[in-house]
C-alpha positions as CSV (number, residue, x, y, z in Angstrom):
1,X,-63.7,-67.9,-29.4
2,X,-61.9,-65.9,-31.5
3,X,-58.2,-64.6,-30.9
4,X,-57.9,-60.9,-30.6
5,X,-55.5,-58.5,-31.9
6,X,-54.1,-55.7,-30.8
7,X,-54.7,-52.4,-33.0
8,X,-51.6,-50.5,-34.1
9,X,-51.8,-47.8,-31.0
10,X,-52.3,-50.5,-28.7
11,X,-49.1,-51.8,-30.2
12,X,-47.1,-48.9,-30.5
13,X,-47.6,-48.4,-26.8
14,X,-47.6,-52.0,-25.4
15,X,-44.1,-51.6,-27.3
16,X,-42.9,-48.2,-25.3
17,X,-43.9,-49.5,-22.5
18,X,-42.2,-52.4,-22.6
19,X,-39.5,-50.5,-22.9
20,X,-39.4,-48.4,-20.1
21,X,-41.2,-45.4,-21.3
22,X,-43.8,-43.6,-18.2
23,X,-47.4,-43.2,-19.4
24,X,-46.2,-39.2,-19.5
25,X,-43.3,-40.0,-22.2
26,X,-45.7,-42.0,-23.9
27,X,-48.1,-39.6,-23.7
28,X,-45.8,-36.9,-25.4
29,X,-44.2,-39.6,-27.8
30,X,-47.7,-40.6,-29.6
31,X,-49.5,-36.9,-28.9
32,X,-52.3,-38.6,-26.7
33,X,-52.9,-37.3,-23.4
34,X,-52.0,-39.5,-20.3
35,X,-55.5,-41.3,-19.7
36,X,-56.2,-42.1,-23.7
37,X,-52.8,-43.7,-23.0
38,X,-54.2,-45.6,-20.0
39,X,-56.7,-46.7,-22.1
40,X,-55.2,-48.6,-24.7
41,X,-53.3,-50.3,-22.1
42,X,-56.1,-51.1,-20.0
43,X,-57.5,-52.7,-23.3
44,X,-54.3,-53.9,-24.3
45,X,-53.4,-56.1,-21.3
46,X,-57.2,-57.4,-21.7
47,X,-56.5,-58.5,-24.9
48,X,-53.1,-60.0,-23.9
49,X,-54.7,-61.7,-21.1
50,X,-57.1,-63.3,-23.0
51,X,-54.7,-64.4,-25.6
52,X,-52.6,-66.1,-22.7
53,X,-55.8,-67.8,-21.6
54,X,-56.7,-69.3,-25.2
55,X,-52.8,-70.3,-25.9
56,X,-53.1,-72.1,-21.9
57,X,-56.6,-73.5,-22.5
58,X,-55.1,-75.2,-26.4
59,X,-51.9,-76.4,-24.9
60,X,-54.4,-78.4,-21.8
61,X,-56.3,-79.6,-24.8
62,X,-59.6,-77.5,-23.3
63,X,-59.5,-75.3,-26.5
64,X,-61.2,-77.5,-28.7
């Protein structure tokens, strides 16, 4: 299984939301509206999860 990467949006908004922003301020920041902001978190955090569950599986020695 390969690792996946986050795009440069996804990025840009995992990053405002981590710090602090609302999904409005991001929203106005990057000149998306709210739910296309929903959307690359939705498929942000999916990626993030899975990247959690690959780094987890490696470090149990399952990722072979």
């Amino acid at each position: 299984m390969s690792v996946p990467e986050l795009t440069f949006t996804e990025k840009r908004i995992v990053l405002l939301a981590a710090s602090g922003k609302s999904t409005q301020e991001i929203a106005r920041l990057v000149k998306f509206d709210e739910p296309t902001v929903e959307w690359h978190l939705s498929r942000a955090n999916r990626k993030l999860d899975q990247m959690c569950a690959l780094r987890q599986s490696a470090k149990d020695g399952r990722g072979r």
